[in-house]
C-alpha positions as CSV (number, residue, x, y, z in Angstrom):
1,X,0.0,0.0,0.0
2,X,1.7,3.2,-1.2
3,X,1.8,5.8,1.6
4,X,0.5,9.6,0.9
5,X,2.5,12.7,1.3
6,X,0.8,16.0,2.0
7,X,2.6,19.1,0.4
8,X,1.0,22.3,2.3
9,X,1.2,25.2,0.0
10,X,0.5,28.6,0.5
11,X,2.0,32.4,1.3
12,X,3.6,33.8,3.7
13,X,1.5,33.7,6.6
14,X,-0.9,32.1,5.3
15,X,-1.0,29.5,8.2
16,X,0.9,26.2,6.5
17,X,3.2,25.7,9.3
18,X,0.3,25.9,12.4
19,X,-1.6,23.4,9.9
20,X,1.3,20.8,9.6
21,X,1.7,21.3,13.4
22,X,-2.4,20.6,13.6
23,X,-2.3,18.0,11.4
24,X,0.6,16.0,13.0
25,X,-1.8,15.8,16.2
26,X,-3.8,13.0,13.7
27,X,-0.5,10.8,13.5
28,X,0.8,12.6,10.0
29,X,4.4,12.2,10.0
30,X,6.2,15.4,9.0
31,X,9.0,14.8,6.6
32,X,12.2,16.4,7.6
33,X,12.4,20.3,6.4
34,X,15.9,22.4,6.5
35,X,17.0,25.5,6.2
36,X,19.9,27.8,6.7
37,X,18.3,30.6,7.4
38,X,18.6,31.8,11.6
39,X,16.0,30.4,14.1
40,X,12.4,32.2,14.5
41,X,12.1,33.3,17.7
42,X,9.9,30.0,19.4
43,X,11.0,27.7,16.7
44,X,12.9,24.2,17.5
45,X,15.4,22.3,15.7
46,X,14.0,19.3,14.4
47,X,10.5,20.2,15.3
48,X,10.0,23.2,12.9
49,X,13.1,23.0,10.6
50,X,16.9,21.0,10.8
51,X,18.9,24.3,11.0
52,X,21.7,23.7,9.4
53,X,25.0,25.8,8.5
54,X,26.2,26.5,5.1
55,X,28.5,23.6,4.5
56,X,26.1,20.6,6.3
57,X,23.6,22.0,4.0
58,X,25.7,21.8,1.2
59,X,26.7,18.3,2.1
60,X,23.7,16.3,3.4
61,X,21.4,14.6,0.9
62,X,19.0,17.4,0.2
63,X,16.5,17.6,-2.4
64,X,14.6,20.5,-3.4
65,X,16.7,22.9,-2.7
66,X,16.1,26.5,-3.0
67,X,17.7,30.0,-2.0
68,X,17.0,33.8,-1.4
69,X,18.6,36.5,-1.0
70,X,17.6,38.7,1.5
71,X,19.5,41.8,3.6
72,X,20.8,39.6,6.0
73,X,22.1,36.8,3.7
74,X,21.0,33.7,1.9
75,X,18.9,31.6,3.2
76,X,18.7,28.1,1.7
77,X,15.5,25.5,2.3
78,X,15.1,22.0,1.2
79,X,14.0,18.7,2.5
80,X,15.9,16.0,3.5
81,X,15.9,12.7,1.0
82,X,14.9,9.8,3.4
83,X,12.7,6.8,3.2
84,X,9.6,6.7,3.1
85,X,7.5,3.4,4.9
86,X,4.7,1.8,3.2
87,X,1.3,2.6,4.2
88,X,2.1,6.0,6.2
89,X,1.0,9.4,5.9
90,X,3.4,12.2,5.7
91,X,2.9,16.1,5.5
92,X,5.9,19.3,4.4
93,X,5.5,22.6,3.8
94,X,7.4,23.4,0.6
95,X,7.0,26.1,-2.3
96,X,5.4,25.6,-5.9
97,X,8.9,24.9,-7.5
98,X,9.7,22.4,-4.6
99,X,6.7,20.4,-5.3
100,X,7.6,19.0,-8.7
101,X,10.9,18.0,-7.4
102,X,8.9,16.3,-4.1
103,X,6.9,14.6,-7.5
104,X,9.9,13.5,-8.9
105,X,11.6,12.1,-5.9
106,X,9.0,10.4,-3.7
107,X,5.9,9.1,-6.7
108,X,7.5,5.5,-6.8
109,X,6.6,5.2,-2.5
110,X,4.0,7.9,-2.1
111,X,0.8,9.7,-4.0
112,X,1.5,13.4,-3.7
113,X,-1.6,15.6,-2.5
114,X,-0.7,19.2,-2.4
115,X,-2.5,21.4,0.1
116,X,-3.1,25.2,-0.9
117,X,-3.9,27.3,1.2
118,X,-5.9,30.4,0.5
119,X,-6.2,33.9,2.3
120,X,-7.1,36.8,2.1
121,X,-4.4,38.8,1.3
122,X,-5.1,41.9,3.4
123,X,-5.2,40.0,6.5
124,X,-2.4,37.9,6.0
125,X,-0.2,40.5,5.1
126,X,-1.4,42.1,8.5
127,X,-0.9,39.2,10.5
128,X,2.9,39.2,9.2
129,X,3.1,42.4,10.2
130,X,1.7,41.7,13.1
131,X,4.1,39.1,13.9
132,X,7.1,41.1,13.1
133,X,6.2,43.2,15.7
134,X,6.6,40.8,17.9
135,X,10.5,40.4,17.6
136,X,12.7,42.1,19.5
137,X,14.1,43.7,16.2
138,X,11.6,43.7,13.5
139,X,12.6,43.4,9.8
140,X,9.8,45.1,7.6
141,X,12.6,44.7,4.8
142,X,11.6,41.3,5.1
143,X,8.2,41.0,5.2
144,X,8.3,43.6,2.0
145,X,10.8,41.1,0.4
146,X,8.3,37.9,0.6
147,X,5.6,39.3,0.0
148,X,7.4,40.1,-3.4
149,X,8.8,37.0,-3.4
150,X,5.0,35.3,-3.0
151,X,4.1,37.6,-5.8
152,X,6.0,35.8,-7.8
153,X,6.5,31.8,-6.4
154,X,2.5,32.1,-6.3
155,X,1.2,33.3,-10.2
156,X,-1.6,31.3,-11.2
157,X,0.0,32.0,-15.2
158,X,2.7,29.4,-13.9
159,X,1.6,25.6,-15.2
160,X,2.8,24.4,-11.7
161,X,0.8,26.4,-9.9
162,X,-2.4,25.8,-12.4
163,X,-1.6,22.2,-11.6
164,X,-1.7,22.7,-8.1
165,X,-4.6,24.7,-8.0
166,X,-7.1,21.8,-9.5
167,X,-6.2,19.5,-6.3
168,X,-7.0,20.4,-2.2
169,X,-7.9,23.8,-1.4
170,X,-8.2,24.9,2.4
171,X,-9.5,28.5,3.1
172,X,-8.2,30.3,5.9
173,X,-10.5,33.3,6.5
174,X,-8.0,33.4,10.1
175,X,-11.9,32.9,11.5
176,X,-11.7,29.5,12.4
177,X,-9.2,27.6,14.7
178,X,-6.3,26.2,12.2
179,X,-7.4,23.1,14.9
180,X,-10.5,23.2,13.0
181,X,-9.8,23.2,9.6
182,X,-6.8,20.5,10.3
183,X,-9.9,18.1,11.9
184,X,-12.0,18.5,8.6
185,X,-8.9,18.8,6.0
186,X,-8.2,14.9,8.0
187,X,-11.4,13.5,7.7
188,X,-11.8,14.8,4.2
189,X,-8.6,13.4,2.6
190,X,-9.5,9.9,4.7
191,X,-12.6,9.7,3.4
192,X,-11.4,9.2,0.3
């Protein structure tokens, strides 16, 4: 029985990593995500991302690896290449360009079902505002940067992305409990 990998998608603060978190709570294994880029504050390595340096990034067995270049550097993200056991379910939050690569890599053990995540855009760009704000030295430079970079990663004129878009949509109208629409996103895809 092959096993199923769920590929969150969405922008920047759109919610993907609080529904991976939520969604783990149902027994969904998250595949292993790394990065170079410097702890969030709360985050934890290994539970959010491996935070790796430069070099271990550049020499453990990483696929879908992609960079930016920001003020403060660039940042790397990919996910680590590992096995994948039969029968299990398995979630990551990755970008459009990431996901064909995920395709590519995992189809022979797992069926691929992306999850995209749509917002509102006036409210999610508030919310990453709004959590900016909470560090102890915000970078609106940042926040500018991705939601350029979203721009961008996210066109629906991309083939990808139109790809994408004809599979699992969650809306998060940042009304409802991300708790919430993991328990319904789970009982949808299992009652398949």
């Amino acid at each position: 029985m092959k096993s199923n990998i769920y590929c969150i998608l969405g922008k920047s603060g759109a919610g993907k990593s609080t529904l991976k978190k939520e969604l783990q709570k149902y027994g969904i294994i998250p595949l292993h995500e790394c990065t170079t880029r410097p702890k969030r504050p709360g985050e934890k390595n290994g539970e959010d991302y491996y935070f790796f340096t430069e070099d271990e990034f550049r020499k453990s067995n990483i696929i879908s690896k992609t960079c930016y270049k920001t003020d403060h550097g660039t940042w790397c993200f990919g996910i680590m290449k590992e096995e994948i056991e039969e029968g299990k379910n398995y979630c990551l939050v990755i970008n459009p360009f990431q996901y064909q690569e995920v395709v590519e890599n995992f189809n022979d053990q797992a069926s691929i079902i992306p999850i995209w995540i749509v917002t509102n855009e006036e409210q999610r760009i508030l919310n990453m505002i709004l959590r900016e704000e909470k560090k102890e030295k915000p970078d609106y430079k940042e926040v500018c940067r991705r939601i350029k970079s979203d721009a961008e990663d996210f066109s629906e004129n991309n083939e990808i992305i139109k790809n994408i878009l004809s599979k699992v949509i969650v809306c998060n109208g940042f009304n409802v409990p991300m708790e919430e629409i993991a328990e319904e996103l789970y009982y949808k895809i299992y009652s398949r």
